[in-house]
C-alpha positions in Angstrom: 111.0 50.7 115.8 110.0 47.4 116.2 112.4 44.6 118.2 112.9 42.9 115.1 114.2 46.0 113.5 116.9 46.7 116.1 118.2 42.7 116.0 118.3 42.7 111.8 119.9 46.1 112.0 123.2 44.4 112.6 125.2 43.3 109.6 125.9 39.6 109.6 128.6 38.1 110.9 131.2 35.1 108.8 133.8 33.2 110.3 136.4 32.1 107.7 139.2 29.8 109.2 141.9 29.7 106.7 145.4 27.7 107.1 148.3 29.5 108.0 150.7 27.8 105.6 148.3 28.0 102.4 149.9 30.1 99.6 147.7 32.3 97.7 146.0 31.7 94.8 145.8 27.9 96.2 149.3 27.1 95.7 150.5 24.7 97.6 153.8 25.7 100.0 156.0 23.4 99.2 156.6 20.2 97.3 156.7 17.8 99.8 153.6 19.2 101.9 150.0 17.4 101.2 146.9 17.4 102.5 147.4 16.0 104.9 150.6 17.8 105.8 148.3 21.0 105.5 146.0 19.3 107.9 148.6 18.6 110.3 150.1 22.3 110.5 146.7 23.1 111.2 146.3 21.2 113.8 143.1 20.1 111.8 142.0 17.1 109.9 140.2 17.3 106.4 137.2 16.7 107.6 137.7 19.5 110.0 138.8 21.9 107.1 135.7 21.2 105.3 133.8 23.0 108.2 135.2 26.1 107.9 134.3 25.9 104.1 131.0 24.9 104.8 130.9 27.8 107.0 132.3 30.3 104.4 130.3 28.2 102.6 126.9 28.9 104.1 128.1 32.7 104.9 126.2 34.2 101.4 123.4 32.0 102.5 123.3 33.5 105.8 123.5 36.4 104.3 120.9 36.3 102.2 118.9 35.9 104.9 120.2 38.7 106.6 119.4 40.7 103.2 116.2 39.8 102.9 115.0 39.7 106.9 115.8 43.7 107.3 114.0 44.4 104.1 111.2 42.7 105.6 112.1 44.2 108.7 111.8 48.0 107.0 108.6 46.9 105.5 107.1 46.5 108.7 108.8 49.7 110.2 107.2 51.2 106.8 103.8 50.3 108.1 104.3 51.3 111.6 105.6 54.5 111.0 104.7 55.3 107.3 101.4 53.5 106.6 99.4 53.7 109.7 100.0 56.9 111.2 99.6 58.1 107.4 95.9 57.3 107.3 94.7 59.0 110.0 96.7 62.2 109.4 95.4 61.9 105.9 91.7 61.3 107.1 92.2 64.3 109.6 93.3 66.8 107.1 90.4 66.0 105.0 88.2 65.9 107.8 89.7 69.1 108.8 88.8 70.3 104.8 85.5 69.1 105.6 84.5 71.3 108.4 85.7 74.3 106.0 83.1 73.4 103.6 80.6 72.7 106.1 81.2 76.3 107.5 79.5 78.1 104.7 76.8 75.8 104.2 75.9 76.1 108.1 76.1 80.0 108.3 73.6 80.4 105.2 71.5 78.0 107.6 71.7 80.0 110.9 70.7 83.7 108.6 67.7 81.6 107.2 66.9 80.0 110.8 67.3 83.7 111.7 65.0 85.4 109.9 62.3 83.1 110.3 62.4 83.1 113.9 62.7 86.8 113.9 59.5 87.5 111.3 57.5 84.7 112.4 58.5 84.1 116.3 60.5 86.4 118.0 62.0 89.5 117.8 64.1 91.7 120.3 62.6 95.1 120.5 64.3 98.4 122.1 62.4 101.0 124.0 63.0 104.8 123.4 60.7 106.5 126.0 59.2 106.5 129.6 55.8 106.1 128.8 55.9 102.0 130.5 57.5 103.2 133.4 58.5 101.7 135.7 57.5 98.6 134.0 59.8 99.0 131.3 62.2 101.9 131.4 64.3 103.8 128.7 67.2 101.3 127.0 65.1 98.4 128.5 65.2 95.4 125.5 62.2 93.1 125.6 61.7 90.2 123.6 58.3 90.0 122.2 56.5 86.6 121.0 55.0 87.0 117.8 53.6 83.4 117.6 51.1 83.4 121.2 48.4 85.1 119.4 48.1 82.1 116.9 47.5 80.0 120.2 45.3 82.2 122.2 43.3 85.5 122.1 44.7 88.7 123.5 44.3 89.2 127.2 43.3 91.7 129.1 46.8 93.1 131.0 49.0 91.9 128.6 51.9 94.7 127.2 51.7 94.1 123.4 53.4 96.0 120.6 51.7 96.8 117.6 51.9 98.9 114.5 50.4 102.4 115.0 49.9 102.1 110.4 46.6 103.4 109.5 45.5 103.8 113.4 47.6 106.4 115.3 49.3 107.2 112.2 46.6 107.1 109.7 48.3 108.8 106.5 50.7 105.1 106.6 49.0 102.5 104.9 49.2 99.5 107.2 52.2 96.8 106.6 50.6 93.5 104.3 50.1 90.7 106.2 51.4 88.6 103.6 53.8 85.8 104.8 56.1 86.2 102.2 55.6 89.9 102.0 56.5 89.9 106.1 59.7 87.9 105.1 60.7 90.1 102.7 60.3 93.3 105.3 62.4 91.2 107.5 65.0 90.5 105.0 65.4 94.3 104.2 65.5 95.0 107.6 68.4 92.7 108.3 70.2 94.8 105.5 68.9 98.3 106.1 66.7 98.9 103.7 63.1 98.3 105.8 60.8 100.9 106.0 60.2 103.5 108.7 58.5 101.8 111.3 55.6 102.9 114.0 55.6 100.2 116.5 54.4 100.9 120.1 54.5 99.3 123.1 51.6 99.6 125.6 49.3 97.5 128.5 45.6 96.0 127.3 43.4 97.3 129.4 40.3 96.8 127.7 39.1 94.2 124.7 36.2 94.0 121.7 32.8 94.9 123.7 34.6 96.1 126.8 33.4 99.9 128.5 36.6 101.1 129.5 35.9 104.3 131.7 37.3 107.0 134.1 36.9 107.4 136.9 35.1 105.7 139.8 34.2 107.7 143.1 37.5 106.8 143.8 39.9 107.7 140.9 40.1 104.2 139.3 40.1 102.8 135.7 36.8 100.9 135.5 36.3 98.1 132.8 32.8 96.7 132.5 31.9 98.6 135.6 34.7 96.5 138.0 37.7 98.8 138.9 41.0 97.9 138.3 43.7 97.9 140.8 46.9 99.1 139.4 49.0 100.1 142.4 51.5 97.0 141.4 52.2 98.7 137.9 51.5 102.3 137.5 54.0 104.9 137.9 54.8 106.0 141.5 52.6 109.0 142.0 50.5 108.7 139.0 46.9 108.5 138.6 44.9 106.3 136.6 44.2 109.1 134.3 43.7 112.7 134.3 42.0 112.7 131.9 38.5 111.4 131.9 37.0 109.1 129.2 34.0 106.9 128.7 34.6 103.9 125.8 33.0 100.7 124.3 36.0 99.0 122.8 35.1 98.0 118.8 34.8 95.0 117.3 38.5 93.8 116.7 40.0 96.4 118.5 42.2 97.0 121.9 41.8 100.0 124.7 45.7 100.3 125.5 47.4 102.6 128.0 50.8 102.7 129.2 51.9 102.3 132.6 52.9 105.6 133.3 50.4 107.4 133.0 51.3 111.4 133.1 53.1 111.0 130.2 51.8 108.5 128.0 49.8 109.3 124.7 47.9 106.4 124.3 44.3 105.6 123.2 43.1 108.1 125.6 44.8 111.1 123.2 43.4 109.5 120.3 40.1 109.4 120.7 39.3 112.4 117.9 40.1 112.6 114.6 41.8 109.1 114.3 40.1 105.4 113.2 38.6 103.5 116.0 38.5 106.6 118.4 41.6 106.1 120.2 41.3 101.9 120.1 43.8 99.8 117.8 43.3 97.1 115.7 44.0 93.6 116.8 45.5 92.5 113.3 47.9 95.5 114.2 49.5 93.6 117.2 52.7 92.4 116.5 53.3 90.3 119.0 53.3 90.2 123.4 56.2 91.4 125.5 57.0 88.4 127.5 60.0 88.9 128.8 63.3 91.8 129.4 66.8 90.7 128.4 68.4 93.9 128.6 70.1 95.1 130.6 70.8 91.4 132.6 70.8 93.5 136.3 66.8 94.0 135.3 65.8 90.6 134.0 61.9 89.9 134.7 59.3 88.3 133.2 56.0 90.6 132.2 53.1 88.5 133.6 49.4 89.8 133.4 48.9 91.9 136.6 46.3 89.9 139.2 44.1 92.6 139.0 43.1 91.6 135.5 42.6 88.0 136.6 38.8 89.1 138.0 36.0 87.2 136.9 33.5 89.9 137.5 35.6 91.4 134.1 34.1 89.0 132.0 31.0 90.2 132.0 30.0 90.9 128.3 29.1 94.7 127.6 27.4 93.8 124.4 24.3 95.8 125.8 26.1 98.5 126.8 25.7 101.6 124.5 28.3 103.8 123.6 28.0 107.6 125.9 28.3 110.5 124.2 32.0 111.6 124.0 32.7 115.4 126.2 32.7 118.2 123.6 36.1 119.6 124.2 39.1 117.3 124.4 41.3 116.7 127.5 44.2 118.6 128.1 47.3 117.0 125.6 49.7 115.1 127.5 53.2 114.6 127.0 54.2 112.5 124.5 56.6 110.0 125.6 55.1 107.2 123.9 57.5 107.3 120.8 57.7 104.3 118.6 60.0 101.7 119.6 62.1 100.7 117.4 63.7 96.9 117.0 67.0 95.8 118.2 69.5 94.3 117.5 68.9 90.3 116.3 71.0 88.6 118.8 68.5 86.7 120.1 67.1 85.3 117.1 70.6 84.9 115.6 71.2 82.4 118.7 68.4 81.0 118.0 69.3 80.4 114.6 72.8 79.2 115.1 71.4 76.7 117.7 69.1 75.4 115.2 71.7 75.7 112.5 74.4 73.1 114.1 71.8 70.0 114.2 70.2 70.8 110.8 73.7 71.1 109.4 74.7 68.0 110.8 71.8 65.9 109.7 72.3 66.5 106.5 75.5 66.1 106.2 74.6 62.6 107.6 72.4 61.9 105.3 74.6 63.0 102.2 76.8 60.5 103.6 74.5 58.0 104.0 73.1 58.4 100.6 76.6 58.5 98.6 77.4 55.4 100.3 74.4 53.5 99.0 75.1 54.8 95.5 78.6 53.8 95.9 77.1 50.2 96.6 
C-alpha cells in the first residue's frame, strides 16, 4: 500500500466549538442575555464565534476532500495491486496455454525430423552374432551413416552394412530404392509393420576390379597381389581364411569378410550357387558403421585399418582374368553371421527433438511476426 494510502486511511477530523450557555434549537438562555452577553460567557468575541463556524463550516468541505482523496487513493492501490500485477499473471497464464499448444505441434516435428534422419542419415543398428569379433561383439550398437556414400565411394577396410535381398538371400526381391518408397519402409518400421529384414554387417576388403585371393606363402589375404596386414583386427588366433579362394571383384560389387574369421559366412561361403559369386552389390549397402554407442564402457570409433591405406592397392586389376574356381567347395563354416537387425531409434529421435525445438520456435516466430502485420 502506497504512503498516501496509509495517511487518507484516517477519517477526518472537525473541531466544533459550541457555547456552553446556548440552548438548543438556538434559543437563547435567558431574556436579558445578547450577543454579546453570549460572547462574554464564552470568553469569546463575535468575531471569535464566527471561527469556529467557519470551522464547522469548512468541516464538509474538508471532508469532501477527505472523500474524494482515498477514493483516489484506492484507485491507485487498485492499480498497484489489481492492475499491474494482473497483466503479467494474465500474460503468464496464457503464455503458459501457449506452450501447451506448442507441445503437440513440436512432437509431430521431432517424429518427422525422426524418420528422416533415420531413412535418409542415420540409423542405430544392433548386432546378434560374433562374426566382427573382436571388432564388434554380440549386444554391441553401432550407428551407421547412411548419407557418406553420396559423398564418396566405398573404401577398401571400411565395415558396411547392407541388405543380403537378392544376393545372399536370392529368393527376396531387393528393397526399392525409391525415396518415398524408403520413407514409407521407415514409417512402418517405426510402427511394426516393416518387413523381415536381411541386413549384414561385414569389413570391405576388396572393390570393383580388385583380385582378392588366399593365401600368400605366408597365410595372408592378398588384394591385387599386396598382402594385407590384419593382425590389428582379426580375431585373436584366427587366420585369414581357411578356406582358400581366388576372386576378381565384379563390376558394382564388394568382396566382404568379417573380422572373425572361423566363424563368419561371408562372401567366401557364397561363392556357388548365389549372384555375384560370393560378392555383394554396392546399391545393397546401406550405409558405413562409423561409430559404437552401446554399451558407453566400449565407445570407439571404426576407422579404416592402416593396412588398407597402401598405395601399392591401387593398382587396377582390370587385366587380370578371372582363375578358374576349385571344383569342390571349402569346408562350410559356422554361421555366425546372422542378420543384424536395427535398434532402437534413440539416436535419431535425439536428433530429431534437437532439430524439432528451433524449427518449432521459428515458426512460431514468424506466425507472430506475420499476425502482427496483418493486425496493422
Amino acid at each position: 500500500m502506497t504512503d498516501e494510502g496509509d495517511s487518507l486511511g484516517e477519517p477526518p477530523v472537525t473541531h466544533a466549538r459550541g457555547r456552553q450557555g446556548q440552548a438548543p434549537d438556538g434559543q437563547r438562555s435567558g431574556p436579558g442575555t445578547g450577543d454579546a452577553g453570549g460572547a462574554s460567557m464564552n470568553g469569546t468575541s463575535p468575531q471569535d464565534s464566527a471561527g469556529p463556524r467557519g470551522a464547522a463550516a469548512t468541516g464538509p468541505a474538508a471532508g469532501e476532500a477527505g472523500a474524494s482523496a482515498p477514493s483516489a487513493g484506492g484507485a491507485a492501490e487498485a492499480n498497484a495491486s489489481g492492475a499491474a500485477p494482473g497483466a503479467p499473471a494474465k500474460k503468464a497464464k496464457k503464455k503458459g496455454r501457449s506452450f501447451w499448444k506448442e507441445l503437440p505441434i513440436l512432437i509431430v516435428v521431432a517424429l518427422i525430423l525422426t524418420l528422416v534422419i533415420k531413412t535418409y542419415a542415420i540409423q542405430a543398428f544392433y548386432i546378434p552374432s560374433g562374426s566382427m569379433q573382436n571388432t564388434l561383439a554380440i549386444g554391441d550398437r553401432v550407428l551407421v551413416n547412411k548419407v557418406v556414400y553420396d559423398t564418396r565411394s566405398i573404401h577398401r577396410g571400411d565395415i558396411v552394412v547392407f541388405s543380403g535381398d537378392g544376393s545372399w538371400n536370392p529368393g527376396t526381391l531387393p528393397a526399392s530404392s525409391n525415396v518415398i518408397a524408403k520413407f514409407g519402409a521407415s514409417v512402418a518400421s517405426m510402427f511394426g509393420f516393416a518387413r523381415d529384414q536381411n541386413d549384414y554387417i561385414k569389413r570391405v576388403i576388396g572393390v570393383p576390379g580388385d583380385h582378392v585371393a588366399c593365401c600368400d606363402a605366408e597365410n595372408r589375404v592378398t588384394v591385387n597381389g599386396v598382402p594385407l596386414n590384419e593382425k590389428s583386427y582379426l580375431f585373436p588366433g584366427d587366420s585369414p581364411s581357411e578356406n582358400r579362394f581366388s576372386v576378381t571383384v565384379p563390376a558394382d560389387s564388394l568382396w566382404v569378410m568379417g573380422d572373425h574369421r572361423d566363424v563368419s559366412w561371408d562372401s567366401r561361403g557364397h561363392r556357388y550357387g548365389y549372384p555375384g559369386g560370393g560378392s555383394i552389390p554396392e546399391s545393397a549397402v546401406v550405409g558405413r558403421a562409423f561409430i559404437v554407442i552401446w554399451p558407453l564402457s566400449k565407445w570407439a570409433v571404426l576407422p579404416i585399418p592402416a593396412t588398407f591405406q597402401q598405395p601399392a592397392l591401387t593398382a587396377s586389376a582390370s587385366g587380370q582374368s578371372s582363375r578358374e574356381r576349385s571344383a569342390q567347395e571349402a569346408a562350410a563354416v559356422a554361421d555366425a553371421g546372422g542378420p543384424v537387425h536395427p535398434s532402437s531409434p534413440a539416436a535419431p529421435l535425439a536428433l530429431g527433438f534437437a532439430g524439432a525445438v528451433p524449427l518449432t520456435l521459428l515458426q512460431r516466430k514468424l506466425r507472430t511476426s506475420a499476425r502482427r502485420r496483418f493486425r496493422r
